[in-house]
C-alpha positions in Angstrom: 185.0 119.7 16.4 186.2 116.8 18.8 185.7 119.0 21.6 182.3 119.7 20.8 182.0 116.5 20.2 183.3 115.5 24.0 181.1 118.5 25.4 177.9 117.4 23.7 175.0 116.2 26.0 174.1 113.3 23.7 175.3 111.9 20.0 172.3 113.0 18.7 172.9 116.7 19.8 176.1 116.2 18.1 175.4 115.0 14.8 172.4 117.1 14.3 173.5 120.4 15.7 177.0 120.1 14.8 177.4 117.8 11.9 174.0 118.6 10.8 173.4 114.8 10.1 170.2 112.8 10.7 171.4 110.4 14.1 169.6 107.2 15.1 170.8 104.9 18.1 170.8 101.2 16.8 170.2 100.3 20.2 166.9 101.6 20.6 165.9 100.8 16.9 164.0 97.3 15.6 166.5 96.2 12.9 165.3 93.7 10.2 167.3 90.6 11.7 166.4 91.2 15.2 163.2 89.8 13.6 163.8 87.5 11.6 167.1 86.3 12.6 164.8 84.8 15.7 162.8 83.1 13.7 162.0 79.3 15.0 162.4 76.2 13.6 159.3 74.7 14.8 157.0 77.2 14.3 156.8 77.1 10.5 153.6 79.5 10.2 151.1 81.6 12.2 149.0 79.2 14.8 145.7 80.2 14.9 144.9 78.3 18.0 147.1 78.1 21.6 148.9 74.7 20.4 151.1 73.1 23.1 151.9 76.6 24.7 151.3 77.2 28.6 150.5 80.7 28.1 148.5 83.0 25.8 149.0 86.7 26.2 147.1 89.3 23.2 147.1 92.8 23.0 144.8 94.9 21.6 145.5 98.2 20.1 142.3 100.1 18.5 142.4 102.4 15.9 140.2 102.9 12.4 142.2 99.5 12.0 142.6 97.4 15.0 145.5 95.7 15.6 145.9 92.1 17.7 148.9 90.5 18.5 149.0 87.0 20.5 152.0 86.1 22.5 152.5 82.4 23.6 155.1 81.4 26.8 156.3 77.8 26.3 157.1 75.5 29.4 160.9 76.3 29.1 160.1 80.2 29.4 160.6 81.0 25.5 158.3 83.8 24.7 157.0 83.6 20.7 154.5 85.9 18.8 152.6 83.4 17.4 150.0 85.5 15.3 149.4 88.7 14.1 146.0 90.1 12.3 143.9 93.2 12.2 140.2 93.9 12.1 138.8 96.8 10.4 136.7 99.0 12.7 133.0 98.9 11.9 130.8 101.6 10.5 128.2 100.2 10.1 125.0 101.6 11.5 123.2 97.7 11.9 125.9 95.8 13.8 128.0 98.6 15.0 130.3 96.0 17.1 131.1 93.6 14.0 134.8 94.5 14.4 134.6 93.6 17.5 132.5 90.3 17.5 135.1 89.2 15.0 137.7 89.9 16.8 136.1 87.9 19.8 135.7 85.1 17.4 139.3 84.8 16.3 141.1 85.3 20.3 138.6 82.3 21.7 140.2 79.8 20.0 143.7 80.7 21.9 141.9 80.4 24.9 143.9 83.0 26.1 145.1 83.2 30.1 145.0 87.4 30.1 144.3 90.3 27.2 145.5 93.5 27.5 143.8 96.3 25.4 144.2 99.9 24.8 141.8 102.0 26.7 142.1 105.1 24.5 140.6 105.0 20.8 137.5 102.4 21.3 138.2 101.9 24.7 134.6 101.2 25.7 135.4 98.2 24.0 137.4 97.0 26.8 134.5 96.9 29.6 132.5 94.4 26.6 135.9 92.5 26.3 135.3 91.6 30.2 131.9 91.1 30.2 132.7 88.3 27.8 136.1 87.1 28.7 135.8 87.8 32.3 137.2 89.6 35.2 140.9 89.1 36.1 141.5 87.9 32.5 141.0 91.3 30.5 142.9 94.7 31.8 142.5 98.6 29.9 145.8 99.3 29.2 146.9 103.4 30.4 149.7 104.5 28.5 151.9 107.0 29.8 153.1 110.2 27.5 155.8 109.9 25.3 158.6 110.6 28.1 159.2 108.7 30.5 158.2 109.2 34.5 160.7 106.3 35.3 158.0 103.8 36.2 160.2 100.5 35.4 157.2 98.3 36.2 153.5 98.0 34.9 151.0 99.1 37.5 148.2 96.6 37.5 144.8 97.2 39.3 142.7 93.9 39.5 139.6 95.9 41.1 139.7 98.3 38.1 140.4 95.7 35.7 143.3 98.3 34.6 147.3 98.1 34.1 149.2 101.3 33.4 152.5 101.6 31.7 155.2 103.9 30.8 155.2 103.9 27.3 158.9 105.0 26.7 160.2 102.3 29.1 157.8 99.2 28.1 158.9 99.5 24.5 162.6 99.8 25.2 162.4 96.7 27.2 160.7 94.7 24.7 163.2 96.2 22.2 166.3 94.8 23.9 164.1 91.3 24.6 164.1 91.2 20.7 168.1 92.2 20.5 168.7 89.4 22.6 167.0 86.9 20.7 164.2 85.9 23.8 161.2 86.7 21.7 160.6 84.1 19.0 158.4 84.3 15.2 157.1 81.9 12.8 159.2 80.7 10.1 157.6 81.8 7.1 158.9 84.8 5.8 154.9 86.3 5.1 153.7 89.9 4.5 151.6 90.3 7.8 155.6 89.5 9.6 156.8 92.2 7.0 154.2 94.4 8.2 154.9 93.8 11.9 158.9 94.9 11.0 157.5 98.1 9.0 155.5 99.0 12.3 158.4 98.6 14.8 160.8 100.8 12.4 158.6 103.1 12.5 158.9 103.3 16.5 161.3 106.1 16.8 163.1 106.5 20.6 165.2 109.5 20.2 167.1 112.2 23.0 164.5 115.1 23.2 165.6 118.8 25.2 163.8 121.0 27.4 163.9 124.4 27.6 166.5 124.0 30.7 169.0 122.1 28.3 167.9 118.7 30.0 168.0 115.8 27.9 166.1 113.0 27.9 164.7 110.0 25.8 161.2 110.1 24.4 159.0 108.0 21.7 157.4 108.5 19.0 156.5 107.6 15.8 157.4 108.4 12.0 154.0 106.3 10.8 151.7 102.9 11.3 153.0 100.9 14.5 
């Protein structure tokens, strides 16, 4: 058993081919107090304007409910989310872009200094999103497959108003960011920072094999994130 163990090409392999045992690498997981262990002091709720921080970043992910998340940078470098919400997308046939108007109305009042959206599901949204907010503020995010090429660094293309980004590397770096306490939350222990915990737990980063018995990491996901 050991030596199976020794000549195993990852712990995963191991467990589930030899032990027959479900394996997950903490390391690469979201664990409830990497959240909310780095909770802070003096940011009791969500702010729903920029307040006194130097930078607002929000992402945009659409989807039949679309996610935004709005990042501040204060002027010591700490990095907090500061608010999370979602929009439902519109069906209706009279104001077809209601979801996104709304959105529009709620990110304005961060003033924000760059918004990064997904330019898969809705992603005609994005080229509204600069007509409105303006070029060199707003980028399309590409995502990159599930495994990794090895791009460490986002690609941005201010021309294009695009930034592409491995997906497998971008959220292992944010992961570890959170392990190490350099991302911040508001205090109040609410259901939308519940619901932001559910969606990273659901983020699964697991050793995947080919069909030349290479092993490598890939992401995916076991529900909403």
């Amino acid at each position: 058993m050991k030596r199976k163990e020794l000549n195993s090409k990852s712990r995963q392999q191991f467990y589930n081919y030899v032990l027959g045992q479900p394996f997950q690498d903490v390391s690469n997981a979201v664990v409830r107090n990497d959240i909310y262990n780095n909770r802070r002091a003096d940011l009791p709720n969500q702010l729903y304007d920029r307040g006194n921080y130097a930078r607002i970043s929000i992402g945009i992910d659409w989807g039949t409910r679309h996610w935004v998340s709005v990042m501040g940078l204060r002027n010591n470098g700490q990095v907090d989310l500061i608010r999370l919400f979602s929009v439902k997308e519109s069906t209706s046939e009279t104001d077809i872009e209601s979801d996104l108007n709304a959105i529009l109305y709620q990110i304005r009042a961060y003033r924000p200094d760059i918004v990064c959206a997904d330019l898969g599901y809705n992603g005609n949204y994005v080229s509204k999103l600069i007509s409105e907010m303006g070029v060199g503020r707003v980028f399309g995010v590409q995502v990159n497959p599930a495994k990794s090429n090895g791009a460490t660094n986002p690609v941005w293309s201010e021309t294009s108003s695009k930034v592409t980004i491995d997906k497998l590397t971008q959220n292992r770096i944010f992961i570890q960011e959170m392990k190490a306490g350099r991302i911040g939350f508001w205090e109040e222990q609410d259901e939308t920072l519940s619901t932001y915990f559910m969606h990273w737990s659901n983020v699964v980063i697991r050793d995947a094999e080919d069909n030349d018995g290479n092993v490598s990491k890939e992401i995916l996901r076991k529900g909403a994130d």
